[in-house]
KELO-680150 format. One record per residue (C-alpha): x, y, z; residue in three letters; chain. Coordinates in Angstrom, 1 decimal. Layout:
+--------+--------+--------+------+-------+
|      x |      y |      z | resn | chain |
+--------+--------+--------+------+-------+
|      X |      Y |      Z |  ALA |     A |
...
+--------+--------+--------+------+-------+
This chain:
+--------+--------+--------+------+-------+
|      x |      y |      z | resn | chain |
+--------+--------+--------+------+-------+
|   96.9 |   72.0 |  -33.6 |  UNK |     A |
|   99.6 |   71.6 |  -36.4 |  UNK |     A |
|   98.5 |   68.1 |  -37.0 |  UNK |     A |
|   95.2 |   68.9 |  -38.2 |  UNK |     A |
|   95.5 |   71.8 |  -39.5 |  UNK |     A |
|   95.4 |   71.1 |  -43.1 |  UNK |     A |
|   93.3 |   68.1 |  -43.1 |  UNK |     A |
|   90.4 |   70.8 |  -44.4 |  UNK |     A |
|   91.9 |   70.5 |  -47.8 |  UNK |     A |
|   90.5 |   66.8 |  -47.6 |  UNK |     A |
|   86.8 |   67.4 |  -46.8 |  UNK |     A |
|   85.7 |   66.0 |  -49.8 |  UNK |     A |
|   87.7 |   62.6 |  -49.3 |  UNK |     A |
|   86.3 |   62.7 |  -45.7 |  UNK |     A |
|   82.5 |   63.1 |  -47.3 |  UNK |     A |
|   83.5 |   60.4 |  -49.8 |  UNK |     A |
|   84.8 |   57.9 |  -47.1 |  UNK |     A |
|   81.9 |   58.7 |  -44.8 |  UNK |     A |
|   79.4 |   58.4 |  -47.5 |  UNK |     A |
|   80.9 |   54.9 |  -48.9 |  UNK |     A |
|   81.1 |   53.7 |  -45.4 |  UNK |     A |
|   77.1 |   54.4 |  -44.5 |  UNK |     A |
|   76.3 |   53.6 |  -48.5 |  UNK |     A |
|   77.7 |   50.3 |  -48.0 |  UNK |     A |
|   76.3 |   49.2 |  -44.4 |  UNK |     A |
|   73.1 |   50.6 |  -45.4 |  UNK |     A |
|   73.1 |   48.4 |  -48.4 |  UNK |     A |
|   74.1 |   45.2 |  -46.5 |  UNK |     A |
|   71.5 |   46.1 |  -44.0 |  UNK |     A |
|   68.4 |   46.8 |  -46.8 |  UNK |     A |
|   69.9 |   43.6 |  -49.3 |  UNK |     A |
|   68.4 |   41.3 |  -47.0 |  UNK |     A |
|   65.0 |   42.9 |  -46.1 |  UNK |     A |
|   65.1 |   43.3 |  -49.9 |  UNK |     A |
|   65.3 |   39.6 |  -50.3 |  UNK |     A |
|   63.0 |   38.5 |  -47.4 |  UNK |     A |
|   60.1 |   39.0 |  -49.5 |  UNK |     A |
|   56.1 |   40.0 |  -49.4 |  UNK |     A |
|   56.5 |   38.4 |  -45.3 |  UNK |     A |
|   59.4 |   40.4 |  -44.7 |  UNK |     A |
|   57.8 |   43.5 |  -46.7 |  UNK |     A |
|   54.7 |   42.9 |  -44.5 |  UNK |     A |
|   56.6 |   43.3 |  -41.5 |  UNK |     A |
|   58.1 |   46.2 |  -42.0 |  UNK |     A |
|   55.6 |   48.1 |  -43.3 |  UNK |     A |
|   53.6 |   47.4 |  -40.3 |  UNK |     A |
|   55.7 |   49.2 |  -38.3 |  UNK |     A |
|   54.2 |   52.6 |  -40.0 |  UNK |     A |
|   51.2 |   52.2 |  -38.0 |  UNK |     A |
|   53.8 |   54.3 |  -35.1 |  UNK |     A |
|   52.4 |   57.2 |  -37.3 |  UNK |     A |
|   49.2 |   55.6 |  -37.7 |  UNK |     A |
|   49.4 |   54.4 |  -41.1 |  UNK |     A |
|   47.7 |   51.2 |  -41.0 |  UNK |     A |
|   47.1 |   50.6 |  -45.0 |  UNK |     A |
|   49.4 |   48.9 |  -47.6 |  UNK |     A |
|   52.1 |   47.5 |  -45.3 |  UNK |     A |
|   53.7 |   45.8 |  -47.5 |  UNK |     A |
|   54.3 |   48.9 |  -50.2 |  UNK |     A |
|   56.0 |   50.4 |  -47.0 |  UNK |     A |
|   57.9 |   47.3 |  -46.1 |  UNK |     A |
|   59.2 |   47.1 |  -49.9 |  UNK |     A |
|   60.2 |   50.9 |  -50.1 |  UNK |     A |
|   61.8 |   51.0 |  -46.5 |  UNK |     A |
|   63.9 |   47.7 |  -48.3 |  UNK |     A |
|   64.5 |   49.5 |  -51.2 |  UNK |     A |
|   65.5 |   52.8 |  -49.5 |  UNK |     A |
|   68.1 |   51.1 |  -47.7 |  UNK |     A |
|   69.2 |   48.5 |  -51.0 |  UNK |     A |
|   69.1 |   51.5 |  -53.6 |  UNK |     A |
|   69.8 |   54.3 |  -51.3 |  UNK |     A |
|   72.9 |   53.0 |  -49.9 |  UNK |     A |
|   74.0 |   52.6 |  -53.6 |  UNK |     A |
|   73.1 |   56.4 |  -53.8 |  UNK |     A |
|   74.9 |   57.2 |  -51.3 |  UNK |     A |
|   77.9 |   55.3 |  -52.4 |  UNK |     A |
|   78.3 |   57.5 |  -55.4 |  UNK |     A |
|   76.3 |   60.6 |  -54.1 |  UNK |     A |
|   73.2 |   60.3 |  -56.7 |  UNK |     A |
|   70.7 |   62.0 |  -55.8 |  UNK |     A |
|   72.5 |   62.6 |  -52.1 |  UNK |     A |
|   70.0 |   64.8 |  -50.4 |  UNK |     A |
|   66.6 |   63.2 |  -51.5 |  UNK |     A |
|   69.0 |   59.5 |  -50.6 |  UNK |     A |
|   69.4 |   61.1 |  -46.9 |  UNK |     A |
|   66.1 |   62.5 |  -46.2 |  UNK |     A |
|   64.3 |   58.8 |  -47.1 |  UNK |     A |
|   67.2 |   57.8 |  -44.4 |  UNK |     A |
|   66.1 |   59.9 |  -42.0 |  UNK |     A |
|   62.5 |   59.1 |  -42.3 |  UNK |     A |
|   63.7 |   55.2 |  -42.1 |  UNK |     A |
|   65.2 |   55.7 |  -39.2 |  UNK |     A |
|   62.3 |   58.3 |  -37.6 |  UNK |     A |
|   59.9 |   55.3 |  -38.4 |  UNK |     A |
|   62.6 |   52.6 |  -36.3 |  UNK |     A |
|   62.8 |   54.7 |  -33.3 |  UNK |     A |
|   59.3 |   55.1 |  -33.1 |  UNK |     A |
|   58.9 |   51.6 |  -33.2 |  UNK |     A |
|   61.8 |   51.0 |  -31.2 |  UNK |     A |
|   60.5 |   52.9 |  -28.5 |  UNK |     A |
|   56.7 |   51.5 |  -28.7 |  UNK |     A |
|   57.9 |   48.0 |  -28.2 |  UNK |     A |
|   59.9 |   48.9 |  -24.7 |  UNK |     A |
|   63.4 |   50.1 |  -25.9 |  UNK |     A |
|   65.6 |   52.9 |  -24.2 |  UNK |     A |
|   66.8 |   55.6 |  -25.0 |  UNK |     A |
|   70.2 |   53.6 |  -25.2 |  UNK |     A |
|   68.2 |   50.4 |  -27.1 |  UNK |     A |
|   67.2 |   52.9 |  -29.9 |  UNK |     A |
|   70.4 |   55.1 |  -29.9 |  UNK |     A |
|   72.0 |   53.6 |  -33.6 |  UNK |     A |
|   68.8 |   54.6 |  -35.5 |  UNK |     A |
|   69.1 |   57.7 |  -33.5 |  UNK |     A |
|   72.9 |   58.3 |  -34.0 |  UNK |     A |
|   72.1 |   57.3 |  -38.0 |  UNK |     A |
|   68.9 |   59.6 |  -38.1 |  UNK |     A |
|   71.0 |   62.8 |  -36.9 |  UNK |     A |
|   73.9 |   61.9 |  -39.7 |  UNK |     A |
|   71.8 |   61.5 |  -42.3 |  UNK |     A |
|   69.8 |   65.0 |  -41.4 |  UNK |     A |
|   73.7 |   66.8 |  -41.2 |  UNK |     A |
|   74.4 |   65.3 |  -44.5 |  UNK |     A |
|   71.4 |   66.8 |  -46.3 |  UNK |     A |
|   72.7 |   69.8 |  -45.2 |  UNK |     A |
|   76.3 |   68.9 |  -46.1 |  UNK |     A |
|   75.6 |   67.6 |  -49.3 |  UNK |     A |
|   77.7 |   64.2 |  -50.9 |  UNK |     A |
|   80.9 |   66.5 |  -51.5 |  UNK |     A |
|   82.7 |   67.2 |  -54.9 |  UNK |     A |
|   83.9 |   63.2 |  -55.3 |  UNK |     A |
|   80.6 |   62.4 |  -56.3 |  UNK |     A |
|   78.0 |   62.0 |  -59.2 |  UNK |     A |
|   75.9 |   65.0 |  -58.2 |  UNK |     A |
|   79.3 |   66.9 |  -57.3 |  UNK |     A |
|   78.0 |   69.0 |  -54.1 |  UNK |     A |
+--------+--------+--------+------+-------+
């Protein structure tokens, strides 16, 4: 289609305006957990035990916040893109595990799902030439 046909020419804006859209939500989303503290930390990291990891919950709680916190930074200006997206993805393998242990659907579960499978495209992808680690 005509329309569309050059908008190829702007797939490094597109990566830029995805990656600053997750980078951003991610961040909101991790600020929070970042700020609830050790109980909040606790929490989190008990959800590990899904892959039976049952010891220092509250290291995992801290470094699924700071994933999320720092990594959506990343992932604002593409530092350190790929290693950023593959923590992602084993964020979000851990909350569909859990979401699916305590009773969710398929459909319950499907944003960390939907966000698991972009973040494993975008390793492949890579954060584009607008960026700090310039694709």
């Amino acid at each position: 289609m005509a329309l569309f046909s050059q908008l190829g020419n702007y797939r490094n804006f597109g990566l830029l305006v995805l990656r600053a859209g997750l980078g951003v939500m991610m961040f909101l989303h991790g600020i929070g957990k970042l700020h609830g503290g050790i109980d909040e930390w606790a929490s989190l990291g008990q959800k590990m035990g899904y892959l039976h990891i049952h010891f220092f919950p509250i290291l995992w709680g801290f470094l699924c916040a700071v994933t999320e916190t720092i990594g959506g930074l990343f992932c604002v200006i593409g530092l350190w893109f790929r290693l950023v997206s593959l923590l992602m993805v084993i964020n979000f393998i851990v909350a569909i595990l859990y979401l699916f242990a305590s009773g969710s659907t398929i459909l319950g579960a499907s944003e960390a799902i939907e966000l698991a499978f972009v973040f494993f495209g975008l390793i492949f992808v890579g954060p584009g030439n607008i960026s700090v680690d310039k694709g």
